[in-house]
Backbone atoms as SQL, in Angstrom:
CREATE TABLE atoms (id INTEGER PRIMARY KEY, chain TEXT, resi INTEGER, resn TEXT, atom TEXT, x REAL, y REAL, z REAL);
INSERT INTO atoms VALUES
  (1, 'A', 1, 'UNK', 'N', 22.455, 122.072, -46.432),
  (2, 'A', 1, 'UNK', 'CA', 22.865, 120.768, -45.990),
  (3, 'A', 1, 'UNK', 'C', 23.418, 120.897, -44.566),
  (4, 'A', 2, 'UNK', 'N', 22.482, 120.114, -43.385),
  (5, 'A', 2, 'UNK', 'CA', 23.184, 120.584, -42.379),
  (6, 'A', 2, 'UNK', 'C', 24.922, 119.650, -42.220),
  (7, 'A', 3, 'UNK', 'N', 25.759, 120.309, -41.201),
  (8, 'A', 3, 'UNK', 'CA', 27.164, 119.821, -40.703),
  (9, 'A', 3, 'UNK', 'C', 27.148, 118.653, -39.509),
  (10, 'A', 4, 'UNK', 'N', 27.550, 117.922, -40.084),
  (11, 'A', 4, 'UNK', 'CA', 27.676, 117.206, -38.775),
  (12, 'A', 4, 'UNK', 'C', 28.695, 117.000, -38.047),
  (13, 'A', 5, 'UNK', 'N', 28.798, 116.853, -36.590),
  (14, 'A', 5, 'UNK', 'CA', 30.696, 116.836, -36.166),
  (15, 'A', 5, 'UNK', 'C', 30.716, 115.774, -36.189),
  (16, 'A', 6, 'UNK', 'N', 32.323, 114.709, -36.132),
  (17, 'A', 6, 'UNK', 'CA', 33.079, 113.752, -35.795),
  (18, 'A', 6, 'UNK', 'C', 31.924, 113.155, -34.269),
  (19, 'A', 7, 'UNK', 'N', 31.930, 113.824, -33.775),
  (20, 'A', 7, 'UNK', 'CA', 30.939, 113.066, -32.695),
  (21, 'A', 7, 'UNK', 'C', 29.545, 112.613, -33.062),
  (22, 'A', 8, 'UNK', 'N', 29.332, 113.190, -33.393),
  (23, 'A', 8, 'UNK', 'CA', 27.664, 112.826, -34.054),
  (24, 'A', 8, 'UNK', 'C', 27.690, 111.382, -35.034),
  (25, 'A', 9, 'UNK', 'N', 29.015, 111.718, -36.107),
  (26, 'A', 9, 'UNK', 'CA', 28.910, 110.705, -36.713),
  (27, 'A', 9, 'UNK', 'C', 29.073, 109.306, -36.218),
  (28, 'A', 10, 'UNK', 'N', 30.100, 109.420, -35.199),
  (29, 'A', 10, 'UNK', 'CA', 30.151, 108.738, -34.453),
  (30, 'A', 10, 'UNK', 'C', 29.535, 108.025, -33.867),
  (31, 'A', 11, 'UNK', 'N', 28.735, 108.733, -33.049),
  (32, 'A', 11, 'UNK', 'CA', 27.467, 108.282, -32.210),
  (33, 'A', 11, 'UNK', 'C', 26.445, 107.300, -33.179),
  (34, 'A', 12, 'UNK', 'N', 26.250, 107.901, -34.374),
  (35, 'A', 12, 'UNK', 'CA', 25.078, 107.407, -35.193),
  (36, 'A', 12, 'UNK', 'C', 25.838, 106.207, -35.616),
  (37, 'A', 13, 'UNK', 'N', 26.991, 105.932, -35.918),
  (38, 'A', 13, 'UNK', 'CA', 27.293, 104.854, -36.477),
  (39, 'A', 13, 'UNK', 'C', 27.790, 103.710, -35.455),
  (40, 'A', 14, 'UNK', 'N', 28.089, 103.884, -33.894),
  (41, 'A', 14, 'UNK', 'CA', 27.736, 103.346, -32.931),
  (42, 'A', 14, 'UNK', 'C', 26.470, 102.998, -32.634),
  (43, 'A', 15, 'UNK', 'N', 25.549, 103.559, -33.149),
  (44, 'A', 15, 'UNK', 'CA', 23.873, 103.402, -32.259),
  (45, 'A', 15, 'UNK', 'C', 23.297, 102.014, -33.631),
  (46, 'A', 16, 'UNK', 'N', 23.833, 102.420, -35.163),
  (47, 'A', 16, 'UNK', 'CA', 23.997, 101.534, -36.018),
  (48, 'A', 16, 'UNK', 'C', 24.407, 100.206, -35.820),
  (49, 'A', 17, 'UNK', 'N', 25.682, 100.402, -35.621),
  (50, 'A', 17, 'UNK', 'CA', 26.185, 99.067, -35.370),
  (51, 'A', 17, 'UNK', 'C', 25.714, 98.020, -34.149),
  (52, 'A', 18, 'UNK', 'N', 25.382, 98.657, -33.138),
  (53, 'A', 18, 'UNK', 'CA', 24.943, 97.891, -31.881),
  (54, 'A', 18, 'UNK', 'C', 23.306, 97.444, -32.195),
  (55, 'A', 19, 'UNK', 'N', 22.557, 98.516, -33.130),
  (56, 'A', 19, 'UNK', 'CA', 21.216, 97.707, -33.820),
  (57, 'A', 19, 'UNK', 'C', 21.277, 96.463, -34.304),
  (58, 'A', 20, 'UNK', 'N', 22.265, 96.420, -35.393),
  (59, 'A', 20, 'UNK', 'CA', 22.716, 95.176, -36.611),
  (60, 'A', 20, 'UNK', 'C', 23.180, 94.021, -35.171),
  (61, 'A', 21, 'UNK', 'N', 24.089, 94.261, -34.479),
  (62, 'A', 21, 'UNK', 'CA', 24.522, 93.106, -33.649),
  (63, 'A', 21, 'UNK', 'C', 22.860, 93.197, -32.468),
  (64, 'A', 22, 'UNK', 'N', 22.287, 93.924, -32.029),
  (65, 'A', 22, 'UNK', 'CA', 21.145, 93.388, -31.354),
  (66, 'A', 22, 'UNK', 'C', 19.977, 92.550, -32.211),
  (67, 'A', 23, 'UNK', 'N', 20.214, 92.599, -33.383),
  (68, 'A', 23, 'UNK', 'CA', 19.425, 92.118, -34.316),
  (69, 'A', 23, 'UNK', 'C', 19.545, 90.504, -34.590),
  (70, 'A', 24, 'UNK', 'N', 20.543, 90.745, -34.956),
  (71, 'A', 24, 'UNK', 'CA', 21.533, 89.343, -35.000),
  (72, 'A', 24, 'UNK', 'C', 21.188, 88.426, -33.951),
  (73, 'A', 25, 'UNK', 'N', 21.631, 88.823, -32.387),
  (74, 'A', 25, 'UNK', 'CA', 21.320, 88.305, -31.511),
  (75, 'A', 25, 'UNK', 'C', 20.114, 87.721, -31.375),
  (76, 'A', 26, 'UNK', 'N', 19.323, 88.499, -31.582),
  (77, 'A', 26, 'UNK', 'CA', 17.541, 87.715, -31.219),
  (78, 'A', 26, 'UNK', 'C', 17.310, 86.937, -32.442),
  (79, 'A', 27, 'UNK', 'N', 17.954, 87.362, -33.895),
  (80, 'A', 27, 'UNK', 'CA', 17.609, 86.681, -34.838),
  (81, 'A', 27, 'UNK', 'C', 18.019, 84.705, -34.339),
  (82, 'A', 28, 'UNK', 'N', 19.245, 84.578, -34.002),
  (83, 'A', 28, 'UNK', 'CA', 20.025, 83.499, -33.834),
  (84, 'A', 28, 'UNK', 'C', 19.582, 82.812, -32.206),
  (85, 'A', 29, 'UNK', 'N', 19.020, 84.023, -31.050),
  (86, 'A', 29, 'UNK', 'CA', 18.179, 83.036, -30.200),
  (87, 'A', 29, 'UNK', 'C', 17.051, 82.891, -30.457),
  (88, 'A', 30, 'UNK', 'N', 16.736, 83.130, -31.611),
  (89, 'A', 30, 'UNK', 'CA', 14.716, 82.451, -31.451),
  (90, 'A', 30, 'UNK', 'C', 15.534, 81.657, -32.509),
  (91, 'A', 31, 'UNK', 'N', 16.445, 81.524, -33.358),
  (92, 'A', 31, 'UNK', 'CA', 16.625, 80.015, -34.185),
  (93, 'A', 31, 'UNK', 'C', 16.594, 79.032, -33.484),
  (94, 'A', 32, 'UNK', 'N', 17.670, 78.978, -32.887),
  (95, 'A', 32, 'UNK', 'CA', 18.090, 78.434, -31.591),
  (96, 'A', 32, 'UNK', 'C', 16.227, 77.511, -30.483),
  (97, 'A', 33, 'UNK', 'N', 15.753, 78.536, -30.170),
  (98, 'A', 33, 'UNK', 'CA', 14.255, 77.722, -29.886),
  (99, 'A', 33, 'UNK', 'C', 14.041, 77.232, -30.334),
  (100, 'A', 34, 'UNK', 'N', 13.615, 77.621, -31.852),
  (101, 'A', 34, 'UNK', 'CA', 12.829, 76.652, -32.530),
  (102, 'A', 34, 'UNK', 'C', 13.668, 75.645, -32.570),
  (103, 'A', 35, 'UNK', 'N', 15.034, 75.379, -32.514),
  (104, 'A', 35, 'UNK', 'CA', 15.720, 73.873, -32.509),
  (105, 'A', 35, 'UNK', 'C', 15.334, 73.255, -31.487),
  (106, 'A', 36, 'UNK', 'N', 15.286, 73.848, -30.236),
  (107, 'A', 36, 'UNK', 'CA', 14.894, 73.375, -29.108),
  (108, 'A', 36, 'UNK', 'C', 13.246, 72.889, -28.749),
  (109, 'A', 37, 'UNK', 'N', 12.312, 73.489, -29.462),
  (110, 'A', 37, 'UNK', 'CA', 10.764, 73.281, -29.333),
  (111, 'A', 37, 'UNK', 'C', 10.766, 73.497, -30.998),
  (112, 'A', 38, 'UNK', 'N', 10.275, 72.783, -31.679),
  (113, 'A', 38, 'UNK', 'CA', 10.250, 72.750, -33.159),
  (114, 'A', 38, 'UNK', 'C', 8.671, 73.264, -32.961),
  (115, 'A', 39, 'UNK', 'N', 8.028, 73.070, -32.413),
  (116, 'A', 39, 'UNK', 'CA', 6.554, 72.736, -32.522),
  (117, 'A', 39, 'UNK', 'C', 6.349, 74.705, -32.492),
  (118, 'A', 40, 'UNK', 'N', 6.863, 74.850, -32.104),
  (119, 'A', 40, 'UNK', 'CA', 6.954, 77.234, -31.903),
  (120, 'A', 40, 'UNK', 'C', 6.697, 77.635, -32.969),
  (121, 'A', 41, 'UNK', 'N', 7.579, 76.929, -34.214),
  (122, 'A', 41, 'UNK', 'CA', 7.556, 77.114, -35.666),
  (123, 'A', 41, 'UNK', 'C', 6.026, 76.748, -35.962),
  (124, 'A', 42, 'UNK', 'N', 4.711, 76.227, -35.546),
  (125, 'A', 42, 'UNK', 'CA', 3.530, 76.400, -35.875),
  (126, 'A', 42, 'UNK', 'C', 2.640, 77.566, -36.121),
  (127, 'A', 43, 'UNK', 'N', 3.418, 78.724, -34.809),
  (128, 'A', 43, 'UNK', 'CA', 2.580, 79.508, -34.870),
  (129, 'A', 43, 'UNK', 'C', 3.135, 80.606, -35.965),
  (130, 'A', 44, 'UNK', 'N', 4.034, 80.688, -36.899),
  (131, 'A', 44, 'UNK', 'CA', 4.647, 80.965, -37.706),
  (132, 'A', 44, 'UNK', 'C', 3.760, 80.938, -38.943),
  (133, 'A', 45, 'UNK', 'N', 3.221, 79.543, -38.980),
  (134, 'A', 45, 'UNK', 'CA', 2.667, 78.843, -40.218),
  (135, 'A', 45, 'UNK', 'C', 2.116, 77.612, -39.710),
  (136, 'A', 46, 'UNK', 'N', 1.030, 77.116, -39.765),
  (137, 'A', 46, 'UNK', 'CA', 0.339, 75.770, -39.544),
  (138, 'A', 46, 'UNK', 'C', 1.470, 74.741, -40.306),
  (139, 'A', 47, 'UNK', 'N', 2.046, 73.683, -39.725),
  (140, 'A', 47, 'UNK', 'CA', 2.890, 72.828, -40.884),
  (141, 'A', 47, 'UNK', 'C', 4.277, 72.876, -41.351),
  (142, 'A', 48, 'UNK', 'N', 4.609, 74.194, -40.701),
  (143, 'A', 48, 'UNK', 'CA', 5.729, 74.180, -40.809),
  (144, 'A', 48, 'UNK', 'C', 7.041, 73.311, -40.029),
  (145, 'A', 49, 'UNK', 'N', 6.492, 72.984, -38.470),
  (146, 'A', 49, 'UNK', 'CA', 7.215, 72.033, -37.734),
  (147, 'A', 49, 'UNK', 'C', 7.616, 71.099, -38.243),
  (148, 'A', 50, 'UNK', 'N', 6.691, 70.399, -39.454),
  (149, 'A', 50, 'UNK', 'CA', 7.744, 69.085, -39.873),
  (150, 'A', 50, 'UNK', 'C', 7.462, 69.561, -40.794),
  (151, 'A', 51, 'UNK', 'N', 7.871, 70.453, -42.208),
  (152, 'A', 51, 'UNK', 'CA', 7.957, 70.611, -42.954),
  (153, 'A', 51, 'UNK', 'C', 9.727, 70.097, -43.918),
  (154, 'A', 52, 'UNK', 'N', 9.865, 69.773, -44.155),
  (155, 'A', 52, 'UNK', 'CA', 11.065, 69.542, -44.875),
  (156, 'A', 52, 'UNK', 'C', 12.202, 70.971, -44.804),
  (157, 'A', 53, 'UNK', 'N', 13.510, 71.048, -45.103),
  (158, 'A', 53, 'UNK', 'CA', 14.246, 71.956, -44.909),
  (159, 'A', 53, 'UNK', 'C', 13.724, 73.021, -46.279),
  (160, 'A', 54, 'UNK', 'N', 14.198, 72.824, -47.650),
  (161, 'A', 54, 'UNK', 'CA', 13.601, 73.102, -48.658),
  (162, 'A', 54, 'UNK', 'C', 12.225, 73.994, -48.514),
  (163, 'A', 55, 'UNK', 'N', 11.153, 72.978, -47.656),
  (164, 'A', 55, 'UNK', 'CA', 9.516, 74.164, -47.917),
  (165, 'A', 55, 'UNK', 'C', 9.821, 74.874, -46.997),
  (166, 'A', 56, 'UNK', 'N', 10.764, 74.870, -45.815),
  (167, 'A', 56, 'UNK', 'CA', 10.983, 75.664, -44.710),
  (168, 'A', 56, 'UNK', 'C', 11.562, 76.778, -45.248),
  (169, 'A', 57, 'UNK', 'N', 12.708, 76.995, -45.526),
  (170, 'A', 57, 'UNK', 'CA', 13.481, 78.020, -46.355),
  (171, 'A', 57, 'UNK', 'C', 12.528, 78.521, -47.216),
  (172, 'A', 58, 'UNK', 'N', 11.538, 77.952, -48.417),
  (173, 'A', 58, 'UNK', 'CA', 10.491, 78.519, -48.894),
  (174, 'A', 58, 'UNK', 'C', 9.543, 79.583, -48.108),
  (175, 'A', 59, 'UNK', 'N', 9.052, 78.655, -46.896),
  (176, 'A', 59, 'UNK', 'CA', 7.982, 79.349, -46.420),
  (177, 'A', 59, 'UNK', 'C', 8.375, 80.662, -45.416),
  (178, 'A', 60, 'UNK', 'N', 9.759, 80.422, -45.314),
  (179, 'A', 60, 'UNK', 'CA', 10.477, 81.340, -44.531),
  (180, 'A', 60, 'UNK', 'C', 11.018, 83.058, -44.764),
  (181, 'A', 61, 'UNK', 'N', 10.977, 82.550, -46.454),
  (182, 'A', 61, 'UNK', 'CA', 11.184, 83.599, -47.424),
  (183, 'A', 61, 'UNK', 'C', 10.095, 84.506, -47.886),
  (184, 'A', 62, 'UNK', 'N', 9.086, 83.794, -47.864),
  (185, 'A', 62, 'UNK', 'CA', 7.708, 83.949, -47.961),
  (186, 'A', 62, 'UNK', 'C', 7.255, 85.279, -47.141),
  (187, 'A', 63, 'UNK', 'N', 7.340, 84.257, -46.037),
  (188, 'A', 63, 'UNK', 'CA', 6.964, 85.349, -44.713),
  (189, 'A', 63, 'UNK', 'C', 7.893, 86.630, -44.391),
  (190, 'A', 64, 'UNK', 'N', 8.989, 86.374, -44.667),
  (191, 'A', 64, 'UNK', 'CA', 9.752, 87.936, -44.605),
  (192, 'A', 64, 'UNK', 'C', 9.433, 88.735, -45.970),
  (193, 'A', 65, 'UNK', 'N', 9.428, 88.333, -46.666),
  (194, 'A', 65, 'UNK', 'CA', 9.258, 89.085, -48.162),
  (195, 'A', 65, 'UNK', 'C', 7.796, 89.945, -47.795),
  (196, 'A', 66, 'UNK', 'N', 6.545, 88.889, -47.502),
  (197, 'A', 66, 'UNK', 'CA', 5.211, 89.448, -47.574),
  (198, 'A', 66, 'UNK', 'C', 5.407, 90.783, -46.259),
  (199, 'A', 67, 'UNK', 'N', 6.139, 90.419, -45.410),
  (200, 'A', 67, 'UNK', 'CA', 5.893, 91.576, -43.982),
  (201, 'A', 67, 'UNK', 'C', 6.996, 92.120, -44.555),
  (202, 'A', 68, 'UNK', 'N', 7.997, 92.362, -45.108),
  (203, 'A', 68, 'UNK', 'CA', 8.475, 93.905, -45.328),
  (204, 'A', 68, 'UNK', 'C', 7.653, 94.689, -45.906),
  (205, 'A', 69, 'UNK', 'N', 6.517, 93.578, -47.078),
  (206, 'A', 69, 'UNK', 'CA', 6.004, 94.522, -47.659),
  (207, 'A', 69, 'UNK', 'C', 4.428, 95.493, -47.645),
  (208, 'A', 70, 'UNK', 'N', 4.215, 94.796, -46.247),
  (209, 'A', 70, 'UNK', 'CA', 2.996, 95.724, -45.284),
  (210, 'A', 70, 'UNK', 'C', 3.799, 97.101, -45.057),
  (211, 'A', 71, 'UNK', 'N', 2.729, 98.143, -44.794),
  (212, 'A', 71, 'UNK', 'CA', 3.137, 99.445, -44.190),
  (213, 'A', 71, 'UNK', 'C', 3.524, 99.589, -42.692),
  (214, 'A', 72, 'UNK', 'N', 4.200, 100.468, -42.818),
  (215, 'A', 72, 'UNK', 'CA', 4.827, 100.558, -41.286),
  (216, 'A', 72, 'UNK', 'C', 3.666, 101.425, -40.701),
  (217, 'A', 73, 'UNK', 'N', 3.762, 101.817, -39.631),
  (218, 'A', 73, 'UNK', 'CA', 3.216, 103.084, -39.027),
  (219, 'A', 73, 'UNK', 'C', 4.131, 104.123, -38.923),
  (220, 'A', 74, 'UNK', 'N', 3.893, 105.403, -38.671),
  (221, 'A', 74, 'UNK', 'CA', 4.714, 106.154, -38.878),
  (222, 'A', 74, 'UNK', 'C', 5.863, 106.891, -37.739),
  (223, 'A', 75, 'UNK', 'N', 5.840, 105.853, -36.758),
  (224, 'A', 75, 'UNK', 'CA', 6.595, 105.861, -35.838),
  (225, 'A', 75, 'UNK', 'C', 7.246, 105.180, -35.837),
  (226, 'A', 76, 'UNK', 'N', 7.464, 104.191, -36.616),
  (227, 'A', 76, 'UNK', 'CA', 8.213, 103.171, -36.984),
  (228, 'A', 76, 'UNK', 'C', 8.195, 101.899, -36.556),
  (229, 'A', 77, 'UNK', 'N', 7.081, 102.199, -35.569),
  (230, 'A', 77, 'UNK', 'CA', 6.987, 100.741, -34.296),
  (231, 'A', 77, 'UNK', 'C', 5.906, 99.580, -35.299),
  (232, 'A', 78, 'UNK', 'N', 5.905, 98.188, -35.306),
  (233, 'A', 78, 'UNK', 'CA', 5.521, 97.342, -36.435),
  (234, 'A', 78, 'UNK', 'C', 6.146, 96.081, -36.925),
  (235, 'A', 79, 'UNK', 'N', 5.937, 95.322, -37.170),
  (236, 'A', 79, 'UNK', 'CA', 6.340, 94.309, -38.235),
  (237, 'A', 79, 'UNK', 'C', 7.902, 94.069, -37.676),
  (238, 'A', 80, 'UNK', 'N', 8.109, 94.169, -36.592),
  (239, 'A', 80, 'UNK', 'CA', 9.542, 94.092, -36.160),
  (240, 'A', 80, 'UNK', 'C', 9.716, 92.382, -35.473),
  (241, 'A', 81, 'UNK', 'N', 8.760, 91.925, -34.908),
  (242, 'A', 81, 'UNK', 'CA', 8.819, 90.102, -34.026),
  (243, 'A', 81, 'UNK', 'C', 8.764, 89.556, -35.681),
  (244, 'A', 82, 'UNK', 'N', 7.733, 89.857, -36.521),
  (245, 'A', 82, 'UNK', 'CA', 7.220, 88.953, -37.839),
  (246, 'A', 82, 'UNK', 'C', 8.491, 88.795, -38.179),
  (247, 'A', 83, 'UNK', 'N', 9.482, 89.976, -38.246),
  (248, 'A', 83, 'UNK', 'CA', 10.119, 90.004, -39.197),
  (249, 'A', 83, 'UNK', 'C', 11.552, 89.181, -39.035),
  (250, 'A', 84, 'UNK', 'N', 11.480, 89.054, -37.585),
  (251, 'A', 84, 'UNK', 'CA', 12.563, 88.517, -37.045),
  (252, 'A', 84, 'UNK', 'C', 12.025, 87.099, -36.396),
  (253, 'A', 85, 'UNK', 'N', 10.894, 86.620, -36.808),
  (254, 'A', 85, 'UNK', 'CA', 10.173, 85.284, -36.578),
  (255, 'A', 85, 'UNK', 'C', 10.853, 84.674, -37.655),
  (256, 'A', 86, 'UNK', 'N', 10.577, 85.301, -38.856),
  (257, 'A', 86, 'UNK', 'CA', 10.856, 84.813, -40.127),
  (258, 'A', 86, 'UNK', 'C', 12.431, 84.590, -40.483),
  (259, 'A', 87, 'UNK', 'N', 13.146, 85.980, -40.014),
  (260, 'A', 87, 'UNK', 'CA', 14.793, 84.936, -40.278),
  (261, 'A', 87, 'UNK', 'C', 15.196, 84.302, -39.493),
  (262, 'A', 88, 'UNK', 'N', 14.512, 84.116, -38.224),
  (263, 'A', 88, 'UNK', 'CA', 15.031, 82.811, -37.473),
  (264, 'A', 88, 'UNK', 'C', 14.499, 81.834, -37.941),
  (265, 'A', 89, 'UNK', 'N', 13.570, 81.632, -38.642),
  (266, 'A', 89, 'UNK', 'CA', 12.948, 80.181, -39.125),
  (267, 'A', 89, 'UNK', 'C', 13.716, 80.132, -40.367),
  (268, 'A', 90, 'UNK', 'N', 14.277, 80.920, -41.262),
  (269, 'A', 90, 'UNK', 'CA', 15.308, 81.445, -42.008),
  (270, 'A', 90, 'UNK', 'C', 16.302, 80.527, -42.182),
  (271, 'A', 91, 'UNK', 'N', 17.127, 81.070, -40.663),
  (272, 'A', 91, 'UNK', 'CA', 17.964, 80.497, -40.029),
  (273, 'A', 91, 'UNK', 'C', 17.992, 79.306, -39.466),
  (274, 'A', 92, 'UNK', 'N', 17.195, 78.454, -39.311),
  (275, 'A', 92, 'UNK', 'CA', 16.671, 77.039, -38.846),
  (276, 'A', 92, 'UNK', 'C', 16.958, 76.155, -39.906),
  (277, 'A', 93, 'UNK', 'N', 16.335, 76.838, -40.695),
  (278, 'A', 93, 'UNK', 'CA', 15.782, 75.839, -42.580),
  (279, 'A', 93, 'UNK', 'C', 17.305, 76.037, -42.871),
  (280, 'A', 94, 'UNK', 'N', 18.009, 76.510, -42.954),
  (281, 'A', 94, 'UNK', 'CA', 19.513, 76.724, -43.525),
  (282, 'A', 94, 'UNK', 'C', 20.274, 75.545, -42.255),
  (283, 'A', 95, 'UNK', 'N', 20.212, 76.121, -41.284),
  (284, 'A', 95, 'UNK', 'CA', 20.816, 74.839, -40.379),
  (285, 'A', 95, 'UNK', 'C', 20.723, 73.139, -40.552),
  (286, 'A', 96, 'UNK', 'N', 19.455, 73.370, -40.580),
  (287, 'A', 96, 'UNK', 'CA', 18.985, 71.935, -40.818),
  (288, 'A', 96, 'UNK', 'C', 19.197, 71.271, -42.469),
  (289, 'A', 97, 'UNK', 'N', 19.200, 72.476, -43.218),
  (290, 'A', 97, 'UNK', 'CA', 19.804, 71.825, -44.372),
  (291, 'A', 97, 'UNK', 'C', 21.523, 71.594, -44.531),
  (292, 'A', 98, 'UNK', 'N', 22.381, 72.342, -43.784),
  (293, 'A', 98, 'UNK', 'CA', 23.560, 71.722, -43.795),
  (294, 'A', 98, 'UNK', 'C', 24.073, 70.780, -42.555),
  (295, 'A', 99, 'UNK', 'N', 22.867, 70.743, -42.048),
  (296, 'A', 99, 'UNK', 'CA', 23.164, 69.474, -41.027),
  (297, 'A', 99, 'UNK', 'C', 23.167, 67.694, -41.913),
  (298, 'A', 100, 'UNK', 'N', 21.687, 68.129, -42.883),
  (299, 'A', 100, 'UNK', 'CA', 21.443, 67.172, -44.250),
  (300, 'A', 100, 'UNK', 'C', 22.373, 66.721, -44.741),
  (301, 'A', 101, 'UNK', 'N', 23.366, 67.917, -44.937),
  (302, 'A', 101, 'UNK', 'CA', 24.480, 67.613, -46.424),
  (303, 'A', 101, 'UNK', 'C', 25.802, 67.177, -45.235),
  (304, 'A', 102, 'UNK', 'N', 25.682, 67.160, -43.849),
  (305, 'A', 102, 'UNK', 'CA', 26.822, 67.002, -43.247),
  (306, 'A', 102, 'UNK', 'C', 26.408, 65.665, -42.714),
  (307, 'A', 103, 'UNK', 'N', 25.282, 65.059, -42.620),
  (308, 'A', 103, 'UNK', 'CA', 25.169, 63.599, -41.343),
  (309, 'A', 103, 'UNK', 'C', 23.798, 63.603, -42.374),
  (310, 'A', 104, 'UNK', 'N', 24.239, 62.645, -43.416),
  (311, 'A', 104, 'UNK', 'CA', 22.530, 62.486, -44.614),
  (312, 'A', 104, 'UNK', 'C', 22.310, 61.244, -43.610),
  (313, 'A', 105, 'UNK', 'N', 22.739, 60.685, -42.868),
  (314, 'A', 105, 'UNK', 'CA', 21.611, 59.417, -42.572),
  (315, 'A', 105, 'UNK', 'C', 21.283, 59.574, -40.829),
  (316, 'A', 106, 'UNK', 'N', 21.159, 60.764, -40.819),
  (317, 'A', 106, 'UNK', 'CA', 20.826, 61.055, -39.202),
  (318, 'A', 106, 'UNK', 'C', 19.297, 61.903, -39.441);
């Protein structure tokens, strides 16, 4: 079992954490677009632009579920925009549904 020092661990769980928050970030600015150009969400899925919040969150789930479950390559490079197409549209369908439950006649 190799040793690892206090620095190493370090490092790795710094290089970790700044992944999860760079992740985040792009996840929440491509939501963010699609609020701004709804029509982006087409190339996602034909129909999805005016799709209701409900088939959105559906179709949103859809699409991340099916692309985790393609193969990667073995460099790891892949399925990384799909995957983060999908929880920003994710993230859209959830917005727009508590925008619903916050202003129902807007």
């Amino acid at each position: 079992m190799p040793y690892y020092t206090p620095a190493q661990i370090n490092a790795e769980t710094a290089v970790c954490t700044q992944a999860r928050r760079s992740a985040a970030f792009l996840v929440k600015q491509r939501a963010r677009a699609y609020a701004k150009r709804p029509m982006t969400l087409e190339n996602l899925c034909p129909g999805l632009a005016t799709a209701s919040h409900g088939t959105m969150l559906a179709l949103a789930k859809h699409l991340f579920e099916t692309e985790r479950q393609t193969t990667r390559r073995w460099f790891g490079f892949g399925g990384e925009v799909p995957i983060l197409n999908a929880k920003a549209a994710l993230l859209r369908a959830r917005a727009r549904r508590r925008a619903k439950v916050r202003f129902p006649a807007a």
